[in-house]
C-alpha positions in Angstrom: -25.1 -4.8 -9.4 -23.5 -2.2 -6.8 -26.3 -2.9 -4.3 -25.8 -6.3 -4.8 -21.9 -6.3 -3.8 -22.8 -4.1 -0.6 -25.2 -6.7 0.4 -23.0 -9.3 -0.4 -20.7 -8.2 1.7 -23.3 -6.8 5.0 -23.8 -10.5 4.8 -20.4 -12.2 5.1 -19.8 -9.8 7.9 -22.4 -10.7 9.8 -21.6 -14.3 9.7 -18.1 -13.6 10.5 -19.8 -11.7 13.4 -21.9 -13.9 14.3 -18.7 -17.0 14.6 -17.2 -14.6 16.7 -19.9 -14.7 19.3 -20.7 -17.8 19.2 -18.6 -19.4 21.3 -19.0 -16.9 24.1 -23.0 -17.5 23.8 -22.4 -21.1 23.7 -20.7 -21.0 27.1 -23.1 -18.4 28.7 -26.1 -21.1 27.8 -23.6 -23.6 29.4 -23.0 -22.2 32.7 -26.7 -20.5 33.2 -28.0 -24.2 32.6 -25.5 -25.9 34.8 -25.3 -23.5 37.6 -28.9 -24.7 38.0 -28.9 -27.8 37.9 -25.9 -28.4 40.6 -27.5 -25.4 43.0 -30.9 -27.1 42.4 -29.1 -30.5 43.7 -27.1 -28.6 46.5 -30.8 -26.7 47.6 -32.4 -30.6 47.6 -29.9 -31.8 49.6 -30.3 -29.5 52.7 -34.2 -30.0 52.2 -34.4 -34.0 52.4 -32.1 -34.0 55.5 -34.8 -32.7 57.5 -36.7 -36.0 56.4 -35.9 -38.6 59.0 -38.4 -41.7 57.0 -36.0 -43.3 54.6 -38.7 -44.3 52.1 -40.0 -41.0 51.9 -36.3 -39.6 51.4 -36.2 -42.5 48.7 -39.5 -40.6 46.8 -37.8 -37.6 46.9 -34.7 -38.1 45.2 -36.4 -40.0 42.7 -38.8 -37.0 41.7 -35.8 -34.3 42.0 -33.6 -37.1 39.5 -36.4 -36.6 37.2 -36.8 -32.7 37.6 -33.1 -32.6 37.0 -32.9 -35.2 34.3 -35.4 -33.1 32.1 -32.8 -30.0 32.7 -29.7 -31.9 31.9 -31.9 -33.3 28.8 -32.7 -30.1 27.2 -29.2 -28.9 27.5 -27.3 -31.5 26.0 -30.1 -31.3 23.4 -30.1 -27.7 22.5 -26.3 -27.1 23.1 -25.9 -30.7 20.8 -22.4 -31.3 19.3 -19.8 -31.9 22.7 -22.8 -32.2 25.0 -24.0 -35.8 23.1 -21.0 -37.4 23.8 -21.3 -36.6 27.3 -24.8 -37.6 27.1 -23.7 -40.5 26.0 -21.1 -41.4 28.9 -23.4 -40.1 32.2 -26.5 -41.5 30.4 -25.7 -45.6 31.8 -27.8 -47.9 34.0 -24.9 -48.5 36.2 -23.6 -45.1 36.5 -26.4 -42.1 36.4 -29.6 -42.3 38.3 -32.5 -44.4 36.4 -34.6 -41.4 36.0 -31.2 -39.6 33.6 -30.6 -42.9 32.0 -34.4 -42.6 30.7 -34.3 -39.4 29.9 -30.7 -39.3 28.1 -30.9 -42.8 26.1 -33.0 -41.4 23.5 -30.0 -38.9 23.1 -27.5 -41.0 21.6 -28.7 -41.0 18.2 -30.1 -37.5 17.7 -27.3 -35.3 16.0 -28.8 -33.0 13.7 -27.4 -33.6 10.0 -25.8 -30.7 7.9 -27.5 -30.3 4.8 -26.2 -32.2 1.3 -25.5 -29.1 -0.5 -22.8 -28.0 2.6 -21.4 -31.9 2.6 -21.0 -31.4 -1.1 -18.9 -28.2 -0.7 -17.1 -29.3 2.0 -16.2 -32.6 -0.5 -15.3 -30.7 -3.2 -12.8 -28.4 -1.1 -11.0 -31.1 0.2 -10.6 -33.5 -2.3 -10.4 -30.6 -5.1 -12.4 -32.3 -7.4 -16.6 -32.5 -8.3 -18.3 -34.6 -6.5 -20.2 -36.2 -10.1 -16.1 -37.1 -11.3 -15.3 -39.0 -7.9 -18.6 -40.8 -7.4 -20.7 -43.2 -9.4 -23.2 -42.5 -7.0 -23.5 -40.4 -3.5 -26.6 -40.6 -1.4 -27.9 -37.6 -0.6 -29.7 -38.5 2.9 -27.0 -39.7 5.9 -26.3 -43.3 6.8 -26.0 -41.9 10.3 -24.6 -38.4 11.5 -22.9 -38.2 15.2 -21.4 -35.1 17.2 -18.3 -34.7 14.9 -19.0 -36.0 12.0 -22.2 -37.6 9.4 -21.9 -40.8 6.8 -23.0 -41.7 3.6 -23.2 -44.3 1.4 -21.3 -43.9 -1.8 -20.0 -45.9 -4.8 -16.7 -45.0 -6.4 -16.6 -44.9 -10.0 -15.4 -47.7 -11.6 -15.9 -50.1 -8.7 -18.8 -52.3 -7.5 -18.5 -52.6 -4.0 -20.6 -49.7 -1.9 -18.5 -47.4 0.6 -19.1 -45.3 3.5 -17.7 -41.7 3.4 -17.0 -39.6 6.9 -17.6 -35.8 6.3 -17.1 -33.6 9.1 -19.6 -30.6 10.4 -18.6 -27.4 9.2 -17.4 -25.0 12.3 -17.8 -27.9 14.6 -14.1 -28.2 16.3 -13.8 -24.5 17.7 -17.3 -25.0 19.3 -16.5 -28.9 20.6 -13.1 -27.1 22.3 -14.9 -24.4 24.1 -17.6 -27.0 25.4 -14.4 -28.8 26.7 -12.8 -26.1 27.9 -16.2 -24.9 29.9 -16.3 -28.5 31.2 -12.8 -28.4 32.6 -13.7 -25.5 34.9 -16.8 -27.2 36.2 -15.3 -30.5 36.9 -12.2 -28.1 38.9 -15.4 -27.0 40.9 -17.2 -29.9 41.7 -13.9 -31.9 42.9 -13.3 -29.2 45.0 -16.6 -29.1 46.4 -18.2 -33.0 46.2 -16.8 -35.5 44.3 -13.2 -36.2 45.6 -12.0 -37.7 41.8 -9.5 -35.9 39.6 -11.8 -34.8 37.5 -10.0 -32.1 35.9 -7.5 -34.5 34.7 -9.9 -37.0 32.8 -11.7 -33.6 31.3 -7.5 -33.1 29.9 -7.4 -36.0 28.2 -10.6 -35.6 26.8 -9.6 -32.9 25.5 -6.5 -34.5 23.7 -8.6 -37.6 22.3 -11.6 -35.2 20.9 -9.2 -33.3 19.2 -7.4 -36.5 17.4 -11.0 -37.1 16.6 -10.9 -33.8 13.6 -7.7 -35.7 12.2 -9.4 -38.3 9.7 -5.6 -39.5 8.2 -4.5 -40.3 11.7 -8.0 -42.5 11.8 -7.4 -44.1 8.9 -3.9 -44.7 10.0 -5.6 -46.5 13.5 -7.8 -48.5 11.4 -5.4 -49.7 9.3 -2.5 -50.5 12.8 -6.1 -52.4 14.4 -6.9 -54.2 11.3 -3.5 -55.3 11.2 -2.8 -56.2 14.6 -6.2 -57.9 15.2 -6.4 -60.3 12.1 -2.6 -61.4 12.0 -1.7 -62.0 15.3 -5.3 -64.5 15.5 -6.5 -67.0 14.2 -10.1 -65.5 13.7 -10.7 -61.5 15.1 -12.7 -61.0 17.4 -14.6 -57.9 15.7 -14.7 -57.0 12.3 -12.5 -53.6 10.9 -13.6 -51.4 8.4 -10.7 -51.4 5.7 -9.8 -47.6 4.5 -9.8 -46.4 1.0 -7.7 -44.1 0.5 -7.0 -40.3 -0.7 -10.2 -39.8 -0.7 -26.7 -58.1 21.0 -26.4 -61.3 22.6 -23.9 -62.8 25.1 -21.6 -64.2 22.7 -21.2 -61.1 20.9 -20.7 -58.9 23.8 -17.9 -61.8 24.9 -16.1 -60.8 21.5 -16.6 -57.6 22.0 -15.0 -57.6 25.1 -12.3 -59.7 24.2 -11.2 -58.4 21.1 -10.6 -55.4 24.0 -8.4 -57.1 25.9 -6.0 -58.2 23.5 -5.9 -54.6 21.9 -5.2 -53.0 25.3 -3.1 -55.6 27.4 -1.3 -57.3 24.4 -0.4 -54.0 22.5 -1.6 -50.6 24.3 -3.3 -49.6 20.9 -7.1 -49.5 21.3 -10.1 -48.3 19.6 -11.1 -46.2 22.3 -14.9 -45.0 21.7 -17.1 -48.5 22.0 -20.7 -46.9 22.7 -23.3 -48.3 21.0 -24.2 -45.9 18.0 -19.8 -47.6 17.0 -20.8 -51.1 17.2 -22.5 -53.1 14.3 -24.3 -56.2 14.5 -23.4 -58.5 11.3 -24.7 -60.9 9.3 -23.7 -64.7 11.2 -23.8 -62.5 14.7 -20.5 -60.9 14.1 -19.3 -57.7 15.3 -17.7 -54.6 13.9 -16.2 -51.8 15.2 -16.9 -48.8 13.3 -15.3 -44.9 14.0 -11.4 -44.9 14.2 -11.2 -41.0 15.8 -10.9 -42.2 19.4 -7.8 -44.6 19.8 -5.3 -44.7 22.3 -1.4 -45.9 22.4 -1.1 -46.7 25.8 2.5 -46.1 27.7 4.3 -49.3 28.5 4.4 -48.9 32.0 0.8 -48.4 32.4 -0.1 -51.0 30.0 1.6 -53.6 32.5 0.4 -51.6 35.8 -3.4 -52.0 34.2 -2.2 -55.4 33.4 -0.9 -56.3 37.3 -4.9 -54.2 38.6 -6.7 -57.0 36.4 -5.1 -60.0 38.3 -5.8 -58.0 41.5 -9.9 -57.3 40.0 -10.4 -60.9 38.7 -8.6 -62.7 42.3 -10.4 -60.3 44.5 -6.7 -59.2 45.8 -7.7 -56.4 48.0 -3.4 -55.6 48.6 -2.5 -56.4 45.2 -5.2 -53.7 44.2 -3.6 -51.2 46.4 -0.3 -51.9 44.8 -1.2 -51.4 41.7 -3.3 -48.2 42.0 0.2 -46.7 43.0 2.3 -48.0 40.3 -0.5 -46.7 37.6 0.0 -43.0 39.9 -3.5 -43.2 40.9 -3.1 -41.2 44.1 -5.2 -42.0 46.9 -6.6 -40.6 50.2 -8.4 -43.4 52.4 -11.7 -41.7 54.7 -12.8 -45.3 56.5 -12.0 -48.1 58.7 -12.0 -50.6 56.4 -9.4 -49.5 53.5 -8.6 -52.2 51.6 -11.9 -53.4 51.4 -12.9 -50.2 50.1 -10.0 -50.0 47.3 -10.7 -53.5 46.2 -14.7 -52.1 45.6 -13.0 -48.8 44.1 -11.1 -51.3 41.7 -13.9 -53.1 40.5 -16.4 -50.3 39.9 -13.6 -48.3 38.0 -12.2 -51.4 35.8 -14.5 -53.7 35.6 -17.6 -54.2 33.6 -19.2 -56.5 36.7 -20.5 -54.4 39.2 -18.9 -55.1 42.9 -21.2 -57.3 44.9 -23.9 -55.8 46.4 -24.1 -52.7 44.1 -26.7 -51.9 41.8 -25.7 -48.6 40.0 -22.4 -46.4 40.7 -23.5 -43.1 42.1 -20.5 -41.1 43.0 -22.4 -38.7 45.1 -24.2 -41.5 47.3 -22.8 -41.4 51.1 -21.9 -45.3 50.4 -20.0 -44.5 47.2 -16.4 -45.4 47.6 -15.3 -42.0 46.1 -16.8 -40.9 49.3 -14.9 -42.8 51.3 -11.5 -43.0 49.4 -10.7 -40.0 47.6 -9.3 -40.4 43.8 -6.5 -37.0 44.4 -4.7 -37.8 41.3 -5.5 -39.8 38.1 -2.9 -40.0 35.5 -4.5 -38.6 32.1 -3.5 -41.6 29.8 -5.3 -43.7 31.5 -8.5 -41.9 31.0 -9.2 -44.1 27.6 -8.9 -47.6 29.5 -11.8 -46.6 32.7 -13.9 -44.9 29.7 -14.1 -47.9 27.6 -14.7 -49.9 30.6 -17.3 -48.1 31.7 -18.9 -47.9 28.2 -18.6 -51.8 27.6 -20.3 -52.1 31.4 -23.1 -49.7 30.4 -23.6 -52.6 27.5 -23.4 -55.4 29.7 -26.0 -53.8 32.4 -28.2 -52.8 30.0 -27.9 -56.1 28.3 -28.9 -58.1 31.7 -25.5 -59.6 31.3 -23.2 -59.6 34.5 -19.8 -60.5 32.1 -16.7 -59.8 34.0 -13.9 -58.6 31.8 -11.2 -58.3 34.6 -11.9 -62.9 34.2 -12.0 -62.7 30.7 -9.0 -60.9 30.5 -7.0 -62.5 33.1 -5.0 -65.2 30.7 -4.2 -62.1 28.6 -2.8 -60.1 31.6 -1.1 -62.8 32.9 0.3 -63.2 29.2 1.5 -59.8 29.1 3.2 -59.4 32.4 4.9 -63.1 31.6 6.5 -62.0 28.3 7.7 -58.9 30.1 9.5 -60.8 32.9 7.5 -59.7 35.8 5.5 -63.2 35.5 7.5 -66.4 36.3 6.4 -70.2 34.5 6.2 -71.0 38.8 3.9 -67.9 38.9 1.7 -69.3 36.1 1.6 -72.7 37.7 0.2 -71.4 41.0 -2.2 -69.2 39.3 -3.8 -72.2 37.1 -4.1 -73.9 40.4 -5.5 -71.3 42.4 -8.6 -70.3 39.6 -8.9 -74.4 39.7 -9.4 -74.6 43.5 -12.0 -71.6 42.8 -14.0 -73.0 39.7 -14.2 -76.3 41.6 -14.3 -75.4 45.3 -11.6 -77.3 46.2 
């Protein structure tokens, strides 16, 4: 029995050991992996300038995107946890090369599950009773499981109706933070160096949303305040809401998806801010839901009405009104062409729209004819961070849907709506804008 304590105890210590390291191997693995993958880029770059043939300088980058895409593959799948989710948001057909967006799709549904018995004690810790009391029935095997957290299907006793209960990964918030924290230093780096974007401020409020993420009463709190808001202020919602119990793809539907997005961002600034795909279910009678509350965001007055003012400016092709309203949202710029407005406009619509700007395929921010090359992003106010992520995961739908859906249109009664009730709209205003999108539907 003695020998029994001792090893007992050699055990526990070693895990305690072990969690103590952990973080510091995660980030070694980190920066050895992407240390070489940016010096292999860097290293490519000097080597295809001395190719003068444009179609052979095509073949290249396309093999060294797929040498690199393999890298930045098995990284995100061996470190796992943080490293999905950012799988997840370079990994789009209008944003990453096509060789990543090959290699990375088949990411987004690949986070390793933690075993029953762990869920179970992790259950019974937090709710303080046995799991066989609570539950008429538990299934062992995962719904789904995701970076943060894995679901299962349950039934409570006493009631009929099947439920879905979010258990979070053991151990998995200190490891997410370092993987944040690891990422913030790169991104300093590589705006320093090559792509002139605040970077280090959208890592910051990353940071802030990930970590609301590990709250699951704030959640349920946001899922109730969206429920709410979205079924008694229409006549019909848009998207279907989870309800909480507590204490314990076709055109149409991306439209709804999309809109129910505008009302929840211009109308009220309080947004379900994590729409990738593995969050959005398909319905019987094509309707939509939205599942996973941990991402919302309560956007600020001021820039809910700023973003409101940029979609008039997106949707009317205002070039000067874009401009503006870059400023008053305290997006900082620094312009490195002739042809500035022009530029800003395209900047606009890449950034906050979910159509691409004419004539561009995908949004590579280190291409020469990027528009972060030619107007540098020097500041970017973190709270916004939540509206250009959505945007760009609801475009990633769209492209990869063959849909070209313009939100910044869609939206544009509903900005026009909120600036209006806040006085910075006049009924003469309204007028002239019914009669300008007239002229342009009919070409008059």
């Amino acid at each position: 029995m003695v020998a029994m304590n001792i090893q007992l105890d050699t055990t526990d210590f070693q895990e305690k050991l072990s969690s103590c390291f952990r973080p510091w191997q995660r980030s070694f693995q980190f920066w050895v992996r992407a240390v070489d993958i940016y010096t292999g880029y860097k290293v490519f770059q000097l080597r295809v300038g001395f190719e003068k043939n444009v179609q052979k300088q095509e073949a290249m980058w396309e093999r060294q995107h797929e040498f690199a895409a393999e890298k930045i593959y098995n990284m995100c799948s061996d470190l796992g946890g943080f490293f999905l989710k950012v799988a997840q948001i370079i990994g789009k057909p209008d944003l990453a090369p096509a060789a990543w967006v090959r290699r990375l799709v088949t990411l987004c549904d690949q986070a390793p599950a933690t075993p029953y018995n762990v869920i179970k004690a992790v259950l019974e810790k937090e709710l303080s009773r046995n799991v066989d009391e609570l539950f008429e029935r538990f299934d062992v095997d995962p719904l789904g499981s995701a970076s943060i957290a894995q679901v299962h299907r349950a039934k409570l006793k006493g009631d009929k109706k099947d439920i879905v209960v979010k258990v979070q990964h053991p151990g998995v918030q200190e490891l997410m933070m370092t993987d944040i924290h690891n990422l913030q230093a790169f991104a300093l780096y590589l705006q320093k160096m090559d792509i002139k974007f605040d970077l280090y401020s959208l890592t910051k409020e990353m940071e802030k949303q990930i970590g609301y993420e590990f709250n699951f009463l704030r959640e349920a709190d946001a899922m109730d305040r969206i429920w709410r808001f979205l079924y008694e202020n229409n006549k019909k919602s848009p998207v279907i809401v989870p309800r909480v119990i507590r204490d314990i793809v076709t055109r149409n539907i991306l439209k709804s998806l999309s809109l129910a997005y505008g009302r929840m961002i211009l109308r009220s600034g309080f947004f379900h801010a994590d729409p990738h795909p593995g969050n959005i279910l398909i319905c019987r009678g094509a309707e939509v839901a939205l599942l996973d509350y941990g991402q919302v965001k309560d956007l600020p007055q001021n820039l809910r009405l700023g973003y409101a003012n940029l979609v008039l400016a997106i949707a009317d092709s205002d070039a000067t009104r874009a401009g503006e309203s870059f400023k008053e949202l305290g997006i900082d710029t620094l312009s490195k062409c002739e042809d500035e407005q022009k530029e800003m406009l395209k900047l606009a619509q890449g950034m906050f729209d979910t159509k691409l700007p004419p004539g561009v395929k995908t949004l590579q921010p280190f291409s020469e004819e990027s528009s972060l090359k030619k107007i540098a992003v020097e500041a970017f106010p973190e709270e916004l961070f939540s509206v250009l992520r959505t945007l760009q995961l609801l475009r990633g739908l769209s492209v990869g849907m063959g849909i070209s859906h313009s939100c910044a249109e869609q939206w544009r009664p509903i900005a026009e709506e909120a600036l209006y009730n806040a006085g910075r709209l006049t009924d003469k205003d309204l007028k002239r804008s019914r009669r300008h999108i007239t002229r342009r539907k009919t070409g008059k």
